[in-house]
Predicted model as a PDB file, atoms N, CA, C, CB and O in Angstrom, pLDDT in the B-factor column:
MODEL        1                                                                  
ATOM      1  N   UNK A   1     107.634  90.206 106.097  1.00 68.00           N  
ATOM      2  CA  UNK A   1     106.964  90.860 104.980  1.00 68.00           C  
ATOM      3  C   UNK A   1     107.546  90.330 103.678  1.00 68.00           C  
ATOM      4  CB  UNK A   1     107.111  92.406 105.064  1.00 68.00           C  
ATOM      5  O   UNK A   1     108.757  90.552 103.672  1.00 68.00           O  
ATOM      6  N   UNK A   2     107.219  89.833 102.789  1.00 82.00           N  
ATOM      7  CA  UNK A   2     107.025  88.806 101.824  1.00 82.00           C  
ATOM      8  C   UNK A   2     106.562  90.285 100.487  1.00 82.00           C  
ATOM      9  CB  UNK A   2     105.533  87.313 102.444  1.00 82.00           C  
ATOM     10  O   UNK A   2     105.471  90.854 100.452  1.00 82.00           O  
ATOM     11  N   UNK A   3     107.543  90.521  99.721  1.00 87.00           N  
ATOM     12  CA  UNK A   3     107.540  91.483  98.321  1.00 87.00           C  
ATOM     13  C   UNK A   3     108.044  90.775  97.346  1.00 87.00           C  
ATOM     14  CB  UNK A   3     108.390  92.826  98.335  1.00 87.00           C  
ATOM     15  O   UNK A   3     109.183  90.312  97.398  1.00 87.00           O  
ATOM     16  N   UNK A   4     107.162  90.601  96.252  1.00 94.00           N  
ATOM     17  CA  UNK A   4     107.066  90.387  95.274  1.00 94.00           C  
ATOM     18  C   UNK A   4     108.085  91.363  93.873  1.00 94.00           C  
ATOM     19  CB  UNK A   4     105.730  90.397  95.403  1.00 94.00           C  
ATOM     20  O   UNK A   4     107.525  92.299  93.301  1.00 94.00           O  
ATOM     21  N   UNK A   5     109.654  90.941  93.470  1.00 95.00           N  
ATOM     22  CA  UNK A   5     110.001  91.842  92.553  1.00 95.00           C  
ATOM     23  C   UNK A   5     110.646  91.389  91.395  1.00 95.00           C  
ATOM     24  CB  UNK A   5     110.701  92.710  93.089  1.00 95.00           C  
ATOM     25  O   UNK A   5     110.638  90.184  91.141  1.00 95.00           O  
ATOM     26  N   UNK A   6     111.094  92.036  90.802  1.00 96.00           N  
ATOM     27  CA  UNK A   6     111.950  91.411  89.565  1.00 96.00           C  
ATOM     28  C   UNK A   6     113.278  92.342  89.144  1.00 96.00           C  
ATOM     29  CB  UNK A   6     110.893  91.299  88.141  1.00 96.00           C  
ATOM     30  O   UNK A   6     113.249  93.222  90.004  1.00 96.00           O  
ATOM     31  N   UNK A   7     114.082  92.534  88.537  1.00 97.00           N  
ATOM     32  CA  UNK A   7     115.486  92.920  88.278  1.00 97.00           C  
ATOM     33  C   UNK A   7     115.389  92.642  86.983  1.00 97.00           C  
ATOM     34  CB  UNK A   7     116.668  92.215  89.036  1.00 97.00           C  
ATOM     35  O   UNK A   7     115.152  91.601  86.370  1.00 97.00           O  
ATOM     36  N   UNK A   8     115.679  94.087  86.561  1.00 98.00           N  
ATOM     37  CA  UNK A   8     115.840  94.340  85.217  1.00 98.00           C  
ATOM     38  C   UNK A   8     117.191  95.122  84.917  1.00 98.00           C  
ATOM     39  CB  UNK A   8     114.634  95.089  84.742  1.00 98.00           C  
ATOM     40  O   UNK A   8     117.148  96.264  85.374  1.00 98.00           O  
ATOM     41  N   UNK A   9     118.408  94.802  84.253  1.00 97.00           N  
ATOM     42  CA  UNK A   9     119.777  95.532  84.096  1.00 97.00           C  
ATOM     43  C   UNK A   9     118.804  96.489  82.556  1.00 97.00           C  
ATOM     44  CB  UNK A   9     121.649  94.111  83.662  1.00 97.00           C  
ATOM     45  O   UNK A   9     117.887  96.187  81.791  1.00 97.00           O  
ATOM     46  N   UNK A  10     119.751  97.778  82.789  1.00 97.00           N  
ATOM     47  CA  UNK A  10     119.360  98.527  81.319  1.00 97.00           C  
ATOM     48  C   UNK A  10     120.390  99.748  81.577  1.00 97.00           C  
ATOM     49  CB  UNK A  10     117.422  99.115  81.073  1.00 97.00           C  
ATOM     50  O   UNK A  10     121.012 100.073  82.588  1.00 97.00           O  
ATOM     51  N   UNK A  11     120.333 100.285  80.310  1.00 96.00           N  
ATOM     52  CA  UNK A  11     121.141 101.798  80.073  1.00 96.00           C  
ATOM     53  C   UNK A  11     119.994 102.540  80.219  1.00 96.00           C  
ATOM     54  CB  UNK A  11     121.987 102.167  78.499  1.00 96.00           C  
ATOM     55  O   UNK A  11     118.875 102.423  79.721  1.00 96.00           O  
ATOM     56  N   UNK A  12     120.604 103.537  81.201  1.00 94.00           N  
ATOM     57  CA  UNK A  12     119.570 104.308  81.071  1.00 94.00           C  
ATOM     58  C   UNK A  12     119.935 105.605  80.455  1.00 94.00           C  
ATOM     59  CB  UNK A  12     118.964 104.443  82.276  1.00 94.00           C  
ATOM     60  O   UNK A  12     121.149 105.640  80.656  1.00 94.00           O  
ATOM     61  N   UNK A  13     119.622 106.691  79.827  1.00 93.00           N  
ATOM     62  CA  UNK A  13     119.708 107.823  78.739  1.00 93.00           C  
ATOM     63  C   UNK A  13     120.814 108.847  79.609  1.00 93.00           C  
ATOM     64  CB  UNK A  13     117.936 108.658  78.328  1.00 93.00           C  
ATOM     65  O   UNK A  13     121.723 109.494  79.090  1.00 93.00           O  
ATOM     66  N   UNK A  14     120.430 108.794  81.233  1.00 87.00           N  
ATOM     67  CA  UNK A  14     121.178 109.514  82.099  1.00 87.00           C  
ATOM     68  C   UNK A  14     122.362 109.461  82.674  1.00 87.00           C  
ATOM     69  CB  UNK A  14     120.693 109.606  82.799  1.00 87.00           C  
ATOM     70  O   UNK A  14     122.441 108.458  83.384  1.00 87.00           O  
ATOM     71  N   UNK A  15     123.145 109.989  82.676  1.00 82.00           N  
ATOM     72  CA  UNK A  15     124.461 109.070  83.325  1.00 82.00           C  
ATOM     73  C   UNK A  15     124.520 108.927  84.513  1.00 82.00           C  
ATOM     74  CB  UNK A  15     125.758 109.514  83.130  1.00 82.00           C  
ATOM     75  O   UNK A  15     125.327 108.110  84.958  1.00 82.00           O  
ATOM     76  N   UNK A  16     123.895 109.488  85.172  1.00 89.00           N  
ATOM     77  CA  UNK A  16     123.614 109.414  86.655  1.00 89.00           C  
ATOM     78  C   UNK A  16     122.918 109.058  87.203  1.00 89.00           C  
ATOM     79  CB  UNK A  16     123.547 110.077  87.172  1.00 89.00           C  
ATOM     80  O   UNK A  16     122.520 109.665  88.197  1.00 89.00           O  
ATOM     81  N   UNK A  17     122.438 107.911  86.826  1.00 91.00           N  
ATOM     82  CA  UNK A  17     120.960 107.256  87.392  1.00 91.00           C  
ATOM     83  C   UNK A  17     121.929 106.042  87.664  1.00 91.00           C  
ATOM     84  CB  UNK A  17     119.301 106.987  86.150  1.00 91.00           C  
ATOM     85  O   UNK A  17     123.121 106.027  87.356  1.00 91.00           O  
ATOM     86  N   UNK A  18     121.461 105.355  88.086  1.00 93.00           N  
ATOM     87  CA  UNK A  18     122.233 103.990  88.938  1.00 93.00           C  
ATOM     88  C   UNK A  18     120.886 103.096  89.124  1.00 93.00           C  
ATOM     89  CB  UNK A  18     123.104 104.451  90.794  1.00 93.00           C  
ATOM     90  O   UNK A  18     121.112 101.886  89.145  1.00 93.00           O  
ATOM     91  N   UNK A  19     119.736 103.421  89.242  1.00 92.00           N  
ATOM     92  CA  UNK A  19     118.859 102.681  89.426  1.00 92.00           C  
ATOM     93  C   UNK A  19     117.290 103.449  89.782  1.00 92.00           C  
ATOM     94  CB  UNK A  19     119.446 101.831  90.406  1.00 92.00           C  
ATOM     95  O   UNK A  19     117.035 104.563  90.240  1.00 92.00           O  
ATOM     96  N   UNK A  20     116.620 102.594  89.456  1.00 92.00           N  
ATOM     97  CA  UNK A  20     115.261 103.053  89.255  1.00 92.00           C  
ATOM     98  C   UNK A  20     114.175 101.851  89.940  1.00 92.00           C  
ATOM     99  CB  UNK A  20     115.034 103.294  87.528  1.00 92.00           C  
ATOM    100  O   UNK A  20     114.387 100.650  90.107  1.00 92.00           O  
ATOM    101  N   UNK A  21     112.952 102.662  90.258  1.00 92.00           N  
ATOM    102  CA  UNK A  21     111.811 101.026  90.991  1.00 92.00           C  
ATOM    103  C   UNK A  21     110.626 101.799  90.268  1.00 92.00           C  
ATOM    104  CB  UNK A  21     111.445 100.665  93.443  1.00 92.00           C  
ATOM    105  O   UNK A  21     110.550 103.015  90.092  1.00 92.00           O  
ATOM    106  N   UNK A  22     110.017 101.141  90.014  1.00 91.00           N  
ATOM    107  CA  UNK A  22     108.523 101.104  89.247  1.00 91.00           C  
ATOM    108  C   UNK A  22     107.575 100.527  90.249  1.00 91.00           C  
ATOM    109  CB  UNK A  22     108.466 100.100  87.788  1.00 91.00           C  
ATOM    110  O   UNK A  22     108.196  99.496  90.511  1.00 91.00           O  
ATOM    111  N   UNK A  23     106.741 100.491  90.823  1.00 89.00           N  
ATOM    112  CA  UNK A  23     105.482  99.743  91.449  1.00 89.00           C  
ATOM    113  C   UNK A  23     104.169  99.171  90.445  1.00 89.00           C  
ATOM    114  CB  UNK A  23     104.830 100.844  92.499  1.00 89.00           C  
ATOM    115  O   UNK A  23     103.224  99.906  90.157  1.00 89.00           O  
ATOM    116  N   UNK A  24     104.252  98.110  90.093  1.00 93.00           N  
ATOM    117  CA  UNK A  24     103.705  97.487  89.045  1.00 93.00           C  
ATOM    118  C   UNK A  24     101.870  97.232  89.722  1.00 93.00           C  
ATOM    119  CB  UNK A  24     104.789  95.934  88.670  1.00 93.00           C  
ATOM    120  O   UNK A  24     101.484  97.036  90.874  1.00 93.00           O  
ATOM    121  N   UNK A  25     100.965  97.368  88.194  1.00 93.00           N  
ATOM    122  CA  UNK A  25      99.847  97.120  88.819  1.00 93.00           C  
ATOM    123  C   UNK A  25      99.493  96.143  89.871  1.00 93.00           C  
ATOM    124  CB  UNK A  25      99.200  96.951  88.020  1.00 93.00           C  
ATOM    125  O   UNK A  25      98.619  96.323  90.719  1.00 93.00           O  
ATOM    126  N   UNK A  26     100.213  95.131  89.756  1.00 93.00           N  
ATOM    127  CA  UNK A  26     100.035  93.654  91.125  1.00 93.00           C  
ATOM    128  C   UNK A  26     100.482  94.207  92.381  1.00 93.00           C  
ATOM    129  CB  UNK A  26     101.214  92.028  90.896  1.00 93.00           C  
ATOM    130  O   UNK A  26     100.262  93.732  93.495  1.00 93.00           O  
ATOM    131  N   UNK A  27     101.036  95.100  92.144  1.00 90.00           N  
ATOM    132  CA  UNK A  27     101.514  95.630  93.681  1.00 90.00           C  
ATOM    133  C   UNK A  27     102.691  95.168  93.416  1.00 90.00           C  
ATOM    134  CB  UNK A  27     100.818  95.053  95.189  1.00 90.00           C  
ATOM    135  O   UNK A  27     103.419  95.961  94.013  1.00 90.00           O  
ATOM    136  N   UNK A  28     103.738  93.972  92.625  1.00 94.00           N  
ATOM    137  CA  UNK A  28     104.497  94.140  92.458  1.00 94.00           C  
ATOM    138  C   UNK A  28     106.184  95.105  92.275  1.00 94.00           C  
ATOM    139  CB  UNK A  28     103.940  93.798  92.201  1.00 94.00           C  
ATOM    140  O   UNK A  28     106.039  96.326  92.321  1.00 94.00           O  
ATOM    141  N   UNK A  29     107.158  94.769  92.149  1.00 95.00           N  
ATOM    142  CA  UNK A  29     107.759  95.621  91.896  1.00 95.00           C  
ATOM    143  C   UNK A  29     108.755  95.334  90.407  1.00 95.00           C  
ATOM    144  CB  UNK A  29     108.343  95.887  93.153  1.00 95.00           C  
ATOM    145  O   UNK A  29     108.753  94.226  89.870  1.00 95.00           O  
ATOM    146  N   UNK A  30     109.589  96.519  89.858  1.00 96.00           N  
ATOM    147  CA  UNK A  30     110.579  95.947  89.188  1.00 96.00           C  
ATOM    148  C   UNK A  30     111.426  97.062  89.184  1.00 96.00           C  
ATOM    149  CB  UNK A  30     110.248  95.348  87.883  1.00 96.00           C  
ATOM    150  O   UNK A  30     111.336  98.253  88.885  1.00 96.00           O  
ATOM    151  N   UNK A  31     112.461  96.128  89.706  1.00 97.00           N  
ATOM    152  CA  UNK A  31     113.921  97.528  89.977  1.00 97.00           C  
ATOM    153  C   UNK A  31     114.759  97.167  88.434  1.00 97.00           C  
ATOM    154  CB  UNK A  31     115.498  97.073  91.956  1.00 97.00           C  
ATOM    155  O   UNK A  31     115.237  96.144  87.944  1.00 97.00           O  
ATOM    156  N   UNK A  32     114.647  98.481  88.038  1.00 97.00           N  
ATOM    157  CA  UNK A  32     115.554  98.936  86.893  1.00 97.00           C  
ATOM    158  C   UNK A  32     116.898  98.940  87.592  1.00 97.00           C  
ATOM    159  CB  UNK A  32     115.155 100.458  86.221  1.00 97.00           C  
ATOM    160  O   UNK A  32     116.869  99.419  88.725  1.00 97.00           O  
ATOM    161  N   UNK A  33     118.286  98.427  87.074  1.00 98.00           N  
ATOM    162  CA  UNK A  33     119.971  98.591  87.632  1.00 98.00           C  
ATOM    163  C   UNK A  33     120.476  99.564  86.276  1.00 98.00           C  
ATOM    164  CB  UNK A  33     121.102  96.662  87.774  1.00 98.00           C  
ATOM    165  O   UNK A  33     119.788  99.498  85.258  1.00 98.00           O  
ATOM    166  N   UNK A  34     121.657 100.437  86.296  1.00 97.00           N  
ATOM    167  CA  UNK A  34     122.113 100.086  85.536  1.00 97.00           C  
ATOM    168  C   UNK A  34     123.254  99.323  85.073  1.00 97.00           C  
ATOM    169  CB  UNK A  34     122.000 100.681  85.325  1.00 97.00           C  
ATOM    170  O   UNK A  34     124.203  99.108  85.826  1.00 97.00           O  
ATOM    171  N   UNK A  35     123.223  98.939  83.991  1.00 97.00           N  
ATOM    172  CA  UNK A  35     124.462  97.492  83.435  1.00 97.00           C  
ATOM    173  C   UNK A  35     125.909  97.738  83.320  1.00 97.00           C  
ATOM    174  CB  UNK A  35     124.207  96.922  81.783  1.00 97.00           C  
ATOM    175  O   UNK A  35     126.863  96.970  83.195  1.00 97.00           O  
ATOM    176  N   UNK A  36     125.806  99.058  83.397  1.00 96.00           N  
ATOM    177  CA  UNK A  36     127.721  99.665  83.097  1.00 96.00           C  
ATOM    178  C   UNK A  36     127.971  99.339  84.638  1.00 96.00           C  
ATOM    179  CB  UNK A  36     128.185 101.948  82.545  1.00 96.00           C  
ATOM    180  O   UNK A  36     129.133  98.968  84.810  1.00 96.00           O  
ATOM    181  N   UNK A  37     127.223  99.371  85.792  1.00 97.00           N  
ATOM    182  CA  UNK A  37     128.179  99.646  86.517  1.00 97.00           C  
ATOM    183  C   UNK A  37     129.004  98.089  86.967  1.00 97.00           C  
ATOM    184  CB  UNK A  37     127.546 100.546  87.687  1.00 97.00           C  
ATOM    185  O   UNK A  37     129.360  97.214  86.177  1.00 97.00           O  
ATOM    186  N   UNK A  38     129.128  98.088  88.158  1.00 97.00           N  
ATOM    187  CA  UNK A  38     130.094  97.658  88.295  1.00 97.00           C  
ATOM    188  C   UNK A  38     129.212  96.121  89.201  1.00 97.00           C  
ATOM    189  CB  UNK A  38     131.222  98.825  88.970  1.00 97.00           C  
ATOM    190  O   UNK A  38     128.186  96.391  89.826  1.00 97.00           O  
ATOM    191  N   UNK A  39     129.623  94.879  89.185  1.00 97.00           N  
ATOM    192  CA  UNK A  39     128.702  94.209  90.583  1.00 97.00           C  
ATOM    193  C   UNK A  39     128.770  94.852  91.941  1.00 97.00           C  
ATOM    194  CB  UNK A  39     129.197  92.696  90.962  1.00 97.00           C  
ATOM    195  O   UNK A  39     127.796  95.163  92.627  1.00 97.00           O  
ATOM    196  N   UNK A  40     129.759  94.978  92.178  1.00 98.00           N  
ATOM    197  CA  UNK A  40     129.497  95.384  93.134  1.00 98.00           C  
ATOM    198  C   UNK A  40     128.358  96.944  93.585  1.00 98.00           C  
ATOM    199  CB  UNK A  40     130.726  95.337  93.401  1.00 98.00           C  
ATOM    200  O   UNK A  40     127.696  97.031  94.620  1.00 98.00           O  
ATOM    201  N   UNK A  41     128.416  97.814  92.664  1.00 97.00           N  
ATOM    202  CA  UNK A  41     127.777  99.070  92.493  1.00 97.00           C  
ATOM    203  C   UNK A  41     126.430  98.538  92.337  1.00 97.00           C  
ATOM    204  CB  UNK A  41     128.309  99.996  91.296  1.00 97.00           C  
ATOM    205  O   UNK A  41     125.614  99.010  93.129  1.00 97.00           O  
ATOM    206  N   UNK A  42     125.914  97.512  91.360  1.00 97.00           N  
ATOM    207  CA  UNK A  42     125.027  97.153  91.171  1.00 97.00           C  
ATOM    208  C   UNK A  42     124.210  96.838  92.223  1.00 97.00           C  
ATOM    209  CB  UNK A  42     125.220  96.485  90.503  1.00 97.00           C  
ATOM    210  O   UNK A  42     122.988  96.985  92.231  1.00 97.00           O  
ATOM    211  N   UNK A  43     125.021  96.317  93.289  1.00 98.00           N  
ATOM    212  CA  UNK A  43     124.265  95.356  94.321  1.00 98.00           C  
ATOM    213  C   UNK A  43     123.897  96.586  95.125  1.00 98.00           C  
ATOM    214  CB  UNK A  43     125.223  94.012  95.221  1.00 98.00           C  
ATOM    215  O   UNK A  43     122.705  96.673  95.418  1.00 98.00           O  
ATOM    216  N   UNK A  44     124.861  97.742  95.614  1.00 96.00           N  
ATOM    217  CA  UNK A  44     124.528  98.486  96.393  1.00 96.00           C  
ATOM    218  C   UNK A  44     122.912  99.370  95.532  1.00 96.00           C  
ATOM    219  CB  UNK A  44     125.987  99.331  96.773  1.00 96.00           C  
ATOM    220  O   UNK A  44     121.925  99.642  96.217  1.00 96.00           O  
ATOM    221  N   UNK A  45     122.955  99.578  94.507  1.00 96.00           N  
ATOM    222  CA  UNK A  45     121.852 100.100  93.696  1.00 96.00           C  
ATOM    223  C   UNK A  45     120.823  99.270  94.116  1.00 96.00           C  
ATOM    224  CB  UNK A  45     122.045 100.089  92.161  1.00 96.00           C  
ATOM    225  O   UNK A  45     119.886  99.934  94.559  1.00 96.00           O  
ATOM    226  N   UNK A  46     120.606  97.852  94.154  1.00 96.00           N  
ATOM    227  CA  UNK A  46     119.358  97.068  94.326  1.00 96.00           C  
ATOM    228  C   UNK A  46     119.572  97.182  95.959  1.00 96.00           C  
ATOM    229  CB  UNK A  46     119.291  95.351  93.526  1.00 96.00           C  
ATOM    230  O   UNK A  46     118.391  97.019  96.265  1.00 96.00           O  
ATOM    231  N   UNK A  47     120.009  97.290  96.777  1.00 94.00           N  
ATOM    232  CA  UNK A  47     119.870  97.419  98.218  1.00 94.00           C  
ATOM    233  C   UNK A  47     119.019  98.946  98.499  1.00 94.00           C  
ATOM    234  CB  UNK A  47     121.512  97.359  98.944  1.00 94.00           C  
ATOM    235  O   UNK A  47     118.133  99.091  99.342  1.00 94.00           O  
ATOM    236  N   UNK A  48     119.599 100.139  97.459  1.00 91.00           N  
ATOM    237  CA  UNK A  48     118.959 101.547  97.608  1.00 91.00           C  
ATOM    238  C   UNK A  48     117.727 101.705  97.331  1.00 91.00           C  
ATOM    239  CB  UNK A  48     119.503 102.471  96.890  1.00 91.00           C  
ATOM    240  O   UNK A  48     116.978 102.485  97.920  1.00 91.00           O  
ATOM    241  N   UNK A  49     117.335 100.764  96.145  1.00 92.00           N  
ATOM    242  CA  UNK A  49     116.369 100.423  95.833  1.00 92.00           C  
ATOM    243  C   UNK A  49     115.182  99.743  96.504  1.00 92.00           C  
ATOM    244  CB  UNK A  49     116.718 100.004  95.145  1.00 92.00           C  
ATOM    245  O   UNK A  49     113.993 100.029  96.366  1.00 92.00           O  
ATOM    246  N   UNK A  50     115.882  98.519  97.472  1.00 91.00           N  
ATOM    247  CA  UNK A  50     114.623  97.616  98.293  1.00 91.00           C  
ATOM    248  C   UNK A  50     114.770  98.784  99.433  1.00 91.00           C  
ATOM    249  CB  UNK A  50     114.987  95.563  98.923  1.00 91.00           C  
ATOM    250  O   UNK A  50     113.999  98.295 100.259  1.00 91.00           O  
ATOM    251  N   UNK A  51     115.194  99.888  99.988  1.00 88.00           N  
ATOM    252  CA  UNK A  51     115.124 100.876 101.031  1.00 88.00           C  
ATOM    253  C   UNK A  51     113.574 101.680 100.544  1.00 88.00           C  
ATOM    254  CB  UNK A  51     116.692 101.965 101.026  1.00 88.00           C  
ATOM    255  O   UNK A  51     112.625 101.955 101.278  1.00 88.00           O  
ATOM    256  N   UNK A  52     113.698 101.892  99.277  1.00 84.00           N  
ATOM    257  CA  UNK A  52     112.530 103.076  99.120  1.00 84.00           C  
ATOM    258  C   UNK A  52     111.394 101.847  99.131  1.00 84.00           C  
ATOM    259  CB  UNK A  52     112.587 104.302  97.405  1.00 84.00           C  
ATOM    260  O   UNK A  52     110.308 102.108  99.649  1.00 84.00           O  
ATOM    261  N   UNK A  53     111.641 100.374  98.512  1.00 89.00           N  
ATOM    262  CA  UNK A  53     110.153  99.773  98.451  1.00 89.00           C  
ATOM    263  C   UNK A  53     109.923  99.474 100.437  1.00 89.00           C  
ATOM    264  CB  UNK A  53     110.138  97.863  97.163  1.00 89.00           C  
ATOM    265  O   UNK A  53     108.898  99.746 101.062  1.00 89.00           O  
ATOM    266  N   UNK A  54     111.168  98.887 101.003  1.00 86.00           N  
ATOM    267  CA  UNK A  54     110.399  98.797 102.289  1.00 86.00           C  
ATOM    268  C   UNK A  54     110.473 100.064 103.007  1.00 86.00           C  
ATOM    269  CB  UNK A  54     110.908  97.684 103.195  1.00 86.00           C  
ATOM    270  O   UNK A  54     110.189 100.040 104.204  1.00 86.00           O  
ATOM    271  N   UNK A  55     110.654 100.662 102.713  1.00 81.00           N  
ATOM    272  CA  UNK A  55     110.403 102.636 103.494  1.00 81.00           C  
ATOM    273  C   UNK A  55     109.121 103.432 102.680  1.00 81.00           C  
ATOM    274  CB  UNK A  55     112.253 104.030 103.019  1.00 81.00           C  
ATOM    275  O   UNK A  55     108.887 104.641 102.671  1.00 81.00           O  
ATOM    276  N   UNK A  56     108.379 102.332 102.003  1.00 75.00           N  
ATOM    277  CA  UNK A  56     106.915 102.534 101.506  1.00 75.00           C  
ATOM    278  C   UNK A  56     107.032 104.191 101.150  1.00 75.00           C  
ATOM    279  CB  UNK A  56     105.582 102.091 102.844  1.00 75.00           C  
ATOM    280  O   UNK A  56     106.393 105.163 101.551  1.00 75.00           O  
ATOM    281  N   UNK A  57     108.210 104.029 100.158  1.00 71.00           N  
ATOM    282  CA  UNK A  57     108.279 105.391  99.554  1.00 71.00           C  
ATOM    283  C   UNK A  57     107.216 105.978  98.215  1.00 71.00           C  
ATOM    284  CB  UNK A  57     109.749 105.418  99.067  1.00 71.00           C  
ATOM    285  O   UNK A  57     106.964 107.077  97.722  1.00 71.00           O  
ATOM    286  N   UNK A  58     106.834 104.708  98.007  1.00 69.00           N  
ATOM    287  CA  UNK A  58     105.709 105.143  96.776  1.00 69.00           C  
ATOM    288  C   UNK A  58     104.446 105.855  97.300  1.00 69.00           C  
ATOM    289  CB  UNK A  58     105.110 103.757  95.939  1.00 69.00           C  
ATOM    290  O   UNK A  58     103.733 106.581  96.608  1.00 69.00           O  
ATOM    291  N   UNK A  59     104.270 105.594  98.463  1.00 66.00           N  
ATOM    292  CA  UNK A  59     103.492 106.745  99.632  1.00 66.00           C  
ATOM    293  C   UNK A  59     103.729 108.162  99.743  1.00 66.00           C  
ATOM    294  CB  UNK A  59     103.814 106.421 101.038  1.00 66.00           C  
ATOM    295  O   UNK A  59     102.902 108.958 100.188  1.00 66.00           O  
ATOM    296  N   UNK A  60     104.543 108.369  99.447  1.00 56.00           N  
ATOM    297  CA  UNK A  60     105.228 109.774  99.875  1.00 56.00           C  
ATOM    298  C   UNK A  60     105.325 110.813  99.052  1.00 56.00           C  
ATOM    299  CB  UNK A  60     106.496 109.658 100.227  1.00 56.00           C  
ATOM    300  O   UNK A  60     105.113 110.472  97.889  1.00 56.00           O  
ATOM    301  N   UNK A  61     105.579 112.033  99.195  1.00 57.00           N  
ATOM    302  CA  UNK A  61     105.199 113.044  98.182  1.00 57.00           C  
ATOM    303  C   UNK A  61     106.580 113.985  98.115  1.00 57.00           C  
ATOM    304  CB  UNK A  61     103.720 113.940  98.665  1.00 57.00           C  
ATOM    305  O   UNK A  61     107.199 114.142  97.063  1.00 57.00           O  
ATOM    306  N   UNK A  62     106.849 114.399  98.985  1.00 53.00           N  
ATOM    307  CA  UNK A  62     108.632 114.647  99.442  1.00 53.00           C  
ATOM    308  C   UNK A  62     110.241 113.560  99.109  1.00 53.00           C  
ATOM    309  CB  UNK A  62     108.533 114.602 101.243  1.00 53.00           C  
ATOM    310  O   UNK A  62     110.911 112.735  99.730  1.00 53.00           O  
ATOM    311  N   UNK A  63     110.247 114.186  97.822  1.00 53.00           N  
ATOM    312  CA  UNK A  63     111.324 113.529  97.163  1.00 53.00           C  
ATOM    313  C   UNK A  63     112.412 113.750  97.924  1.00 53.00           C  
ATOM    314  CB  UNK A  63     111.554 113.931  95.822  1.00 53.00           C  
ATOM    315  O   UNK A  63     112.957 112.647  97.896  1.00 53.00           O  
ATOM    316  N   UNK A  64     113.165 114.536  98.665  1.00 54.00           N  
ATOM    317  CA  UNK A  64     113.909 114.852  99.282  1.00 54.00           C  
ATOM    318  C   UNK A  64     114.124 114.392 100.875  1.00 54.00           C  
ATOM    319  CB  UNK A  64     113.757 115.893  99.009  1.00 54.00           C  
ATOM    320  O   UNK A  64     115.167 114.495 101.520  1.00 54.00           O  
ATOM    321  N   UNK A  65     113.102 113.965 101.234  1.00 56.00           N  
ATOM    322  CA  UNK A  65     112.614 113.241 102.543  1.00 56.00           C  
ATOM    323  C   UNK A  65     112.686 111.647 102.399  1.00 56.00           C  
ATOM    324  CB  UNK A  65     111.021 113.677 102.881  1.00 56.00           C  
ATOM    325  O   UNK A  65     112.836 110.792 103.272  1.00 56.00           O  
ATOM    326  N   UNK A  66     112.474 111.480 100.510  1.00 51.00           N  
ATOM    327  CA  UNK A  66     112.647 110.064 100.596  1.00 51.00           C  
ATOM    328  C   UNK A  66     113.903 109.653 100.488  1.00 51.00           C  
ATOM    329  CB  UNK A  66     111.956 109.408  99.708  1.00 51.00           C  
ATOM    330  O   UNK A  66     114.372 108.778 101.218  1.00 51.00           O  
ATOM    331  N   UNK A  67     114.646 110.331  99.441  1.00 58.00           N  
ATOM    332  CA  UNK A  67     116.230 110.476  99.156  1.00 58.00           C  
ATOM    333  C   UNK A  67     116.864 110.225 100.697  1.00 58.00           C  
ATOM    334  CB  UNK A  67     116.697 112.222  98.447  1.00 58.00           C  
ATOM    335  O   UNK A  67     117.207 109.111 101.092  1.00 58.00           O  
ATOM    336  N   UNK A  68     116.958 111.424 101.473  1.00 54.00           N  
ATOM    337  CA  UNK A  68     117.714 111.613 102.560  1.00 54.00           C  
ATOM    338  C   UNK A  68     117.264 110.270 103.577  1.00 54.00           C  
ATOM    339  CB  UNK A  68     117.425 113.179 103.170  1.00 54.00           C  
ATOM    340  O   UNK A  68     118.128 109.764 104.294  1.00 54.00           O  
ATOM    341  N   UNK A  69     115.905 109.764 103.578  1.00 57.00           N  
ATOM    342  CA  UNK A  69     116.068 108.149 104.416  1.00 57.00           C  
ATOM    343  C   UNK A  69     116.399 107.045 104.210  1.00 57.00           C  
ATOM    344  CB  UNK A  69     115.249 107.649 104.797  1.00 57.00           C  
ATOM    345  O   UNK A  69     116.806 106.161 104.963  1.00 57.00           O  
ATOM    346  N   UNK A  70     116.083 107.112 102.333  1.00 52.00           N  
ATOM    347  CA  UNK A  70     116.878 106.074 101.660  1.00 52.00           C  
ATOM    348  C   UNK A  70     118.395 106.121 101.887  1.00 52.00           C  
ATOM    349  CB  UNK A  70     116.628 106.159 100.217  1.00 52.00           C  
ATOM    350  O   UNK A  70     118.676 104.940 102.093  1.00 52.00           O  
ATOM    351  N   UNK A  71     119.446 106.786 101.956  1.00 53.00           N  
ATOM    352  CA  UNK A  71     120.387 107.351 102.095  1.00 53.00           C  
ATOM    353  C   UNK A  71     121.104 107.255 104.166  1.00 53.00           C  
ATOM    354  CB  UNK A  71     119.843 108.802 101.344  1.00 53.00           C  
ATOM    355  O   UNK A  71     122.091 107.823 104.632  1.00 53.00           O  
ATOM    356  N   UNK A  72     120.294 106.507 104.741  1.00 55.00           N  
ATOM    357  CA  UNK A  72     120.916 106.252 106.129  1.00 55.00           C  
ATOM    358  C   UNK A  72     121.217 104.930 106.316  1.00 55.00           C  
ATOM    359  CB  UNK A  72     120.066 106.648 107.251  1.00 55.00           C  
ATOM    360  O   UNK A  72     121.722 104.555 107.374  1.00 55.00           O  
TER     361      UNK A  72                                                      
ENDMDL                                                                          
END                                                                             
C-alpha cells in the first residue's frame, strides 16, 4: 500500500500535542510534528501518526477507540 504524505515541523499553541495528521483533498496526507521535541520523540510522533493513517482512522468516529489502537 503506497500513501502519499508530507512532514511538516511546527509549534503548536498546546503543549501537549506532539503531533497532528490532516487528510488532504488528494487523499493525501500531511503530518504536523512538533519542533521542540526531541529527534528522537519526533520520530516516535511520525510513527503514531502513520498508525492512525494506516489504521484508516479518518474512518472512524470513536476517538478513544482510535487513541487506544493507535497506542498498541
Amino acid at each position: 500500500m503506497m500513501i502519499d504524505y508530507q512532514v511538516r515541523l511546527t509549534t503548536f499553541p498546546d503543549t501537549k500535542t506532539k503531533e497532528a495528521v490532516s487528510e488532504n483533498n488528494d487523499g493525501s496526507y500531511t503530518i504536523f510534528i512538533e519542533t521542540s521535541l526531541s529527534k528522537e520523540a519526533q520520530q516516535k510522533a511520525f510513527m503514531h501518526a502513520m498508525k492512525h493513517i494506516f489504521g484508516n482512522d479518518f474512518e472512524k468516529i470513536d476517538i478513544n477507540e482510535i487513541e487506544n489502537q493507535a497506542h498498541l
